[in-house]
C-alpha positions, -999 to 999 in steps of 0.1 A, spaced: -39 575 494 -67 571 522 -57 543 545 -92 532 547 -94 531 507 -63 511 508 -74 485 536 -105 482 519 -87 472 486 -64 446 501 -92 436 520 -116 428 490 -86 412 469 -74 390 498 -114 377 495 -110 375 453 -83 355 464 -91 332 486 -124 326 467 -105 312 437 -83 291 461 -114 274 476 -126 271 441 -94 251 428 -99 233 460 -133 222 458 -127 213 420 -98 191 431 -117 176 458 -149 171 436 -126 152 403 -109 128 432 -140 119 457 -170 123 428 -179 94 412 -193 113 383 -170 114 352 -167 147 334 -154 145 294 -157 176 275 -154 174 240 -127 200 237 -105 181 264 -103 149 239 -77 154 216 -88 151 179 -77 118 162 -94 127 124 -66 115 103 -61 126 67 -75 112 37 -56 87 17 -62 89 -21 -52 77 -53 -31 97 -78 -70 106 -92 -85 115 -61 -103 80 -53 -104 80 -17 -88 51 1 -89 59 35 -110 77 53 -125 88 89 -156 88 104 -176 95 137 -185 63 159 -196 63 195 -179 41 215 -192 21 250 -181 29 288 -193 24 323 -186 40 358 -189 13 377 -193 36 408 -228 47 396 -239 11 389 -263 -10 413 -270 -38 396 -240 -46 376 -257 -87 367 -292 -71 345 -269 -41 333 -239 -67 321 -271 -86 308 -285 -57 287 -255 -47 272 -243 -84 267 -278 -85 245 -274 -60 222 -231 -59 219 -226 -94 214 -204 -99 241 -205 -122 265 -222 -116 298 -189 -127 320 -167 -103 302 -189 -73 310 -193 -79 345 -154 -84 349 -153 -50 336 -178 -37 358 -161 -49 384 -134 -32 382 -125 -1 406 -122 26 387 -149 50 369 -142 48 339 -143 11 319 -137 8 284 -173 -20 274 -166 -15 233 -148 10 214 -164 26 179 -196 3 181 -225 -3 152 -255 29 152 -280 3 154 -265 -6 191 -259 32 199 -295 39 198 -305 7 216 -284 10 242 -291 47 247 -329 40 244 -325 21 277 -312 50 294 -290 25 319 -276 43 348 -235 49 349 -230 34 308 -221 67 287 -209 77 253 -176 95 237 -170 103 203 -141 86 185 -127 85 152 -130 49 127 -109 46 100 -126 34 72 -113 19 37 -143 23 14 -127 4 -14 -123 -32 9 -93 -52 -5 -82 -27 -29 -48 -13 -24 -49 -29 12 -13 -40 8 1 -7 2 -26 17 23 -21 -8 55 -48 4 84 -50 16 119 -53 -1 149 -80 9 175 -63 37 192 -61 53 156 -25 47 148 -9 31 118 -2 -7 122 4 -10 86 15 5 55 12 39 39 -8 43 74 23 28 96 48 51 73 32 82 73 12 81 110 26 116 122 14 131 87 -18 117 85 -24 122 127 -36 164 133 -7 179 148 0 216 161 1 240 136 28 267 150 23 302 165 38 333 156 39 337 191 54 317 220 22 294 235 0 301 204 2 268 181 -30 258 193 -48 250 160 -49 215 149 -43 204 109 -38 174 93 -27 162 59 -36 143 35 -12 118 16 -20 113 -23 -5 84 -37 11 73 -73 -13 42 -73 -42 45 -101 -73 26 -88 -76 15 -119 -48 0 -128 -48 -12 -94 -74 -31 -95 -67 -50 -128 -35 -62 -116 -50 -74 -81 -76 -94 -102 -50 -104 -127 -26 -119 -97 -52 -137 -79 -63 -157 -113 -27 -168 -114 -20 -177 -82 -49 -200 -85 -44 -217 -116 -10 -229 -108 -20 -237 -77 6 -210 -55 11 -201 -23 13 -167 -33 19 -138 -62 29 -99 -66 27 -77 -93 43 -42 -98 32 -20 -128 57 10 -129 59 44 -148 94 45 -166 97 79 -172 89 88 -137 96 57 -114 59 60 -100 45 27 -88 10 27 -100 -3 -2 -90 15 -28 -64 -13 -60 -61 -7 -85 -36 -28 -122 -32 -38 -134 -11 -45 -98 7 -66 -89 33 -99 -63 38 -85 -36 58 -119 -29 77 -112 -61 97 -74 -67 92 -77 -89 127 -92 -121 113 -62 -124 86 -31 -136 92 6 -121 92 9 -138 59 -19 -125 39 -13 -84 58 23 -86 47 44 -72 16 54 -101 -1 83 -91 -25 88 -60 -8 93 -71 29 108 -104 15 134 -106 -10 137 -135 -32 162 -150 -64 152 -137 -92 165 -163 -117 165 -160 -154 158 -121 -152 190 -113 -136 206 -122 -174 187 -88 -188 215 -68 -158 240 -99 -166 235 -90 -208 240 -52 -198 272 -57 -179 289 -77 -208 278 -46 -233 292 -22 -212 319 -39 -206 328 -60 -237 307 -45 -268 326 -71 -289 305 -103 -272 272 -91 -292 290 -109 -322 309 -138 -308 290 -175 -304 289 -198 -274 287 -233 -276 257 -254 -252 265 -289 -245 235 -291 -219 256 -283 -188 290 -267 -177 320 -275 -150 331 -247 -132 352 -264 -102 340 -290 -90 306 -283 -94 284 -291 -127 257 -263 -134 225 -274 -161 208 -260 -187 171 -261 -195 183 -279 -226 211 -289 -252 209 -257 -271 239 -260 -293 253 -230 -313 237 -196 -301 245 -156 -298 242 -133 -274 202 -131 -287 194 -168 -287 210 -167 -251 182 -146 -239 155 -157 -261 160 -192 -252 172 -184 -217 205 -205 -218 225 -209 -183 254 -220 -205 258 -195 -229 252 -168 -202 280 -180 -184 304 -186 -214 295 -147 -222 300 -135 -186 334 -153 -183 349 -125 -200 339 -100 -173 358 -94 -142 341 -97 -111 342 -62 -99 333 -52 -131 301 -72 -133 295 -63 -91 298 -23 -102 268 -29 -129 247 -47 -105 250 -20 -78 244 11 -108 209 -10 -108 204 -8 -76 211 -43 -60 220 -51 -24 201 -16 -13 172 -4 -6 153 16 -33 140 40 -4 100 37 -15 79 51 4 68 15 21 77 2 57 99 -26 61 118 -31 19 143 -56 21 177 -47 3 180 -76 -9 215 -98 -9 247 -83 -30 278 -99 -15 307 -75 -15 334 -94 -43 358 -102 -12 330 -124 -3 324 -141 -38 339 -179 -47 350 -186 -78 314 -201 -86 297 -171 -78 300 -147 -111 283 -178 -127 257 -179 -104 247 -150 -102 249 -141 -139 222 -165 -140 201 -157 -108 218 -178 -78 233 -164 -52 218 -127 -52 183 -119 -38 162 -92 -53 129 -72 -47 98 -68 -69 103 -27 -67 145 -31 -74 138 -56 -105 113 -32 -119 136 1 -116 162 -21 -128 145 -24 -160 128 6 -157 160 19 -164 170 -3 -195 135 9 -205 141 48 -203 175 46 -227 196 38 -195 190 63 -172 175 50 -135 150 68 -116 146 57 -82 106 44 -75 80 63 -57 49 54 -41 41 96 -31 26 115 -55 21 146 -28 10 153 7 -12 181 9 -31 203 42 -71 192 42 -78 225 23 -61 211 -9 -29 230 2 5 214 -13 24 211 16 49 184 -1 59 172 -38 78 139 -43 96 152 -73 118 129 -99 149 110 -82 174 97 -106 210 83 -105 215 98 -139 225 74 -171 239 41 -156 246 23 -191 249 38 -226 213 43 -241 227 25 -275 232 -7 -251 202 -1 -240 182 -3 -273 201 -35 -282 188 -51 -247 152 -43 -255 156 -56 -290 166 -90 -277 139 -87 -252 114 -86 -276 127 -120 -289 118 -136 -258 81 -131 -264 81 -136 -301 94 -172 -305 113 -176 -268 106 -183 -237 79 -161 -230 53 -166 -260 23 -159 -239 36 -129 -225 29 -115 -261 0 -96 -274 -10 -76 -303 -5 -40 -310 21 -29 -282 48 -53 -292 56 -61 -255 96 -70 -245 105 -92 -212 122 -117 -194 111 -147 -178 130 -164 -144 122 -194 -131 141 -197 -99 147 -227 -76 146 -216 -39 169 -224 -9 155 -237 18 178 -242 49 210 -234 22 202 -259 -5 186 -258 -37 149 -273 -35 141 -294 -67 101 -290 -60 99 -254 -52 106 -223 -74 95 -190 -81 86 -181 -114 85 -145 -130 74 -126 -157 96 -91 -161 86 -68 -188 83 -32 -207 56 -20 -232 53 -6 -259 86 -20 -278 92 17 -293 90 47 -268 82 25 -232 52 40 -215 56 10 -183 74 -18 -169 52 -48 -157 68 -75 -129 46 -106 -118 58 -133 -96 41 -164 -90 54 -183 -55 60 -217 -54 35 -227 -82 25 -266 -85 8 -264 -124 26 -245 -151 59 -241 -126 81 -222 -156 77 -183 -156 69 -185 -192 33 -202 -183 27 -194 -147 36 -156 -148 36 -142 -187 1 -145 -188 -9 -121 -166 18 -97 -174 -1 -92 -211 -33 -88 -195 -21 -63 -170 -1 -40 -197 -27 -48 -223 -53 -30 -201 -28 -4 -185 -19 10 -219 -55 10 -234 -67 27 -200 -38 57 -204 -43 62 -239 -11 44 -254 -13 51 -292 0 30 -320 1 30 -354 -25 3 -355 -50 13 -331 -68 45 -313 -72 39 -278 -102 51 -264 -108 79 -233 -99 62 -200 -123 36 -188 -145 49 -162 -150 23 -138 -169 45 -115 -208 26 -111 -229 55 -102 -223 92 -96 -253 114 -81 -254 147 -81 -253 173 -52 -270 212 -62 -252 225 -30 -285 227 -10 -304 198 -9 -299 161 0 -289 138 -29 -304 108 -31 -279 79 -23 -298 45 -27 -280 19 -43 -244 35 -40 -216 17 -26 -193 32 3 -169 43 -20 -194 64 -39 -211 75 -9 -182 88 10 -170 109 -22 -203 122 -23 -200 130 13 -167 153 7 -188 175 -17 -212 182 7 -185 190 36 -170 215 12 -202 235 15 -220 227 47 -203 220 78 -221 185 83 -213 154 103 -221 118 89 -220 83 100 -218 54 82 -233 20 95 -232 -17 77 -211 -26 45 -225 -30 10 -247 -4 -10 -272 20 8 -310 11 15 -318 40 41 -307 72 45 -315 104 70 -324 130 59 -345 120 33 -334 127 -4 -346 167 -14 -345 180 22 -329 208 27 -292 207 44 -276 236 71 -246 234 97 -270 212 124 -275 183 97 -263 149 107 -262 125 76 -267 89 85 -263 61 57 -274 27 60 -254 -1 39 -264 -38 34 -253 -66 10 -281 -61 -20 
């Protein structure tokens, strides 16, 4: 090769060389002496979590585009008119700005995913060193609905909370991997589709907040469950809490109650007490027990409601007698009755899909006194959950066979892929299906003459249990505070669900039989007529369509959404996304009263959709 060819080639890629090291080095110098701040869009990592939807699509959760508020304070002069301007228009106070501004650094969070109305002011001002990023808001369309079990994001965009606290690294885009070392590069999220039907949800949220307040409670849960499946489809909670500003609740009103804390179930626990003396002792169905009113075992005296005198195994649970429960149960060895209480899944975790379920309390036998089969044949002694008590008799319901509760219907990619299917659990048969039947049979007496009248209603022939427990505070038995319950399957032939209301520390209409029952009938009254339960004695409709307005989108033009709700809106939204590559933003709560574009213009790629809610 020609030397001077060669010299001329280093020469020129010693100069390539040293050009792209003074280029690194300017760069370097420039990002650590320049008070200018640089963000690029593509640098910020993309925080768009999945949808969460019911089992029929109803959104739940959802994000959208907010700008959020920053300063470099090395660009500001006048840090007292700017912490003035913004104070005016952010609501924040003056002092707190300019202790932000203060700070040395360039770049100072002001407010994070602020109103539209206070993006535009502030950016109409043009103020020198405050700027703009884009951020993800989580937003829960449907308010208090389902808040209990959907949870919601703090404001770094991470679960706190619920289905959004369990679930954070599905929900969160994550790096889809490469065929090829270095190339999983493209970001996906998924979306997580619950069992919950809106629906149903709804009615037992309203259903449990009327009886919370007539009996003047603390607090109450109810659980509607699918027998043949174990789905949860509804799970309402009061009081509860709006999602959208979960900060100005408390602990108490965010959390799981039932779920999170356990409880005594009471009377109910005689339904799993009745099945271990028919599995164990088929005989005791015929034999009668005697009820003086109380009975001695040791040294300690145990009450009944009342003197019941003569009664069976039925009257026993149709009255609800302590005596005669523990008169039948005396016949049953302690392991024996410990092994049926664990086939129904007490003392462990059920494993649905919600943060922080309780197991519950099961003492191993070693642990038992010789009080304690009486007990807890009658309640005492054991603590339960609202999800174990409702597969329990979920699986008296479904001719004895348990399967294990689900609150997953699917997770799916955003392009409607399946990436996961919560298929059926079960533990098999846990007591013969014969036993079974008999169990439901003498639940049904409960509600027809018993204990549990108003639980009743017509058509479906409802079967339950009521429990009205006395809770323990600091280890002994409080006469003035109980928990009263309603547990129970519909209809009486072929079980389409099991209800379970619990009423906390009610002060009116304390027994279970007045304080829960009622709102157990209205619940599965309007759960079976919404899923088409047929009977001999009446044709139940199509579904109830709850939904207020729907609009309709022709794929090219903008729909008109005045007077929809954010709900409606942000369903109507998705269709459009599906065909043009749009952004939105959503600003105030309540139903919309402006919206840009205008209705009938036409809609491309560029559009930008921005809907304005009040309270109408």
């Amino acid at each position: 090769m020609n030397q001077k060819v060669f010299k001329r080639r280093v020469i020129v890629t010693g100069i390539f060389i040293m050009g792209i090291a003074c280029f690194f080095i300017y760069r370097l110098a420039d990002l650590h002496f320049s008070d200018k701040i640089s963000i690029s869009p593509k640098d910020t990592f993309e925080s768009k979590r999945g949808y969460i939807k019911d089992k029929n699509g109803n959104i739940l959760a959802v994000s959208v585009e907010k700008n959020s508020l920053f300063v470099n304070p090395k660009e500001i002069n006048n840090p007292a008119d700017l912490s003035k301007n913004l104070s005016r228009i952010t609501g924040l106070s003056e002092k707190y700005i300019q202790s932000r501004i203060n700070k040395n650094r360039r770049f100072v969070w002001i407010k994070r995913k602020i109103e539209d109305n206070e993006y535009v002011r502030i950016k109409n001002l043009n103020l020198k060193g405050v700027h703009f990023i884009k951020e993800y808001h989580r937003v829960y369309p449907h308010g208090e609905l389902a808040a209990n079990i959907v949870g919601f994001t703090g404001i770094d965009n991470n679960g706190l909370e619920g289905i959004e606290y369990k679930f954070n690294d599905v929900l969160l885009p994550r790096e889809k991997p490469g065929f090829f070392a270095g190339e999983g590069k493209t970001r996906f999220k998924s979306n997580i589709i619950l069992t919950i039907d809106k629906y149903i949800q709804y009615v037992s949220e309203k259903e449990i907040k009327q009886a919370v307040i007539n009996s003047s409670a603390v607090q109450g849960a109810a659980l509607v469950l699918e027998v043949k499946t174990g789905k949860i489809l509804a799970f309402a909670k009061y009081p509860t809490f709006d999602p959208n500003y979960y900060y100005k609740y408390s602990n108490e009103d965010r959390g799981n109650y039932t779920i999170v804390n356990s409880f005594e179930p009471g009377s109910t626990l005689k339904i799993l007490a009745l099945a271990a003396v028919l599995e164990k002792n088929s005989a005791a169905i015929h034999r009668e027990y005697e009820c003086p009113g109380s009975m001695v075992i040791g040294d300690t005296t145990i009450k009944c409601t009342k003197v019941h005198g003569r009664v069976n195994m039925t009257d026993i649970i149709k009255y609800s007698c302590n005596v005669g429960m523990m008169q039948a149960i005396k016949g049953i060895t302690k392991e024996d009755f410990h092994d049926i209480l664990k086939r129904f899944g007490l003392g462990e975790a059920t494993d649905v899909e919600l943060p922080g379920e309780s197991a519950g309390i099961l003492r191993p036998v070693k642990e038992w006194s010789g009080l304690s089969k009486y007990s807890i044949s009658i309640g005492q002694e054991v603590s339960v959950t609202s999800v174990q008590m409702a597969a329990a008799f979920g699986a008296i319901a479904n001719g004895g066979v348990y399967n294990f509760p689900t609150i997953i219907e699917r997770i799916e990619l955003g392009d409607g892929t399946i990436m996961q299917n919560y298929s059926l659990r079960t533990k098999g048969k846990i007591i013969n299906s014969n036993n079974a039947t008999k169990i439901i049979q003498m639940m049904r007496t409960v509600v027809e003459g018993g204990t549990g009248e108003l639980a009743d209603f017509e058509y479906y022939s409802p079967a339950g249990k009521t429990g009205t427990g006395q809770k323990s505070i600091k280890g002994f038995y409080s006469a003035d505070k109980h928990t009263s319950s309603f547990i129970g399957i519909a209809p009486l032939r072929n079980p389409d669900i099991c209800v379970f209301v619990i009423v906390d520390e009610p002060k009116k209409s304390v027994s279970g039989g007045e304080a829960a029952a009622p709102a157990f009938a209205r619940i599965a009254k309007k759960t079976l007529v919404y899923r088409g339960e047929r009977v001999s004695k009446i044709t139940a409709t199509d579904p109830i369509n709850i939904r207020e307005k729907e609009r309709k989108f022709d794929g090219a033009s903008m729909p008109d959404f005045s007077g929809l709700s954010m709900a409606e809106c942000i369903e109507l939204l998705i269709k459009i996304q599906n065909r043009h590559n749009v952004k939105y933003n959503i600003s105030g709560t309540g139903k919309v009263y402006k919206q840009n574009p205008v209705a009938g213009a036409k809609l491309t790629g560029k559009t930008e959709i921005t809907l304005y809610l009040r309270a109408l």
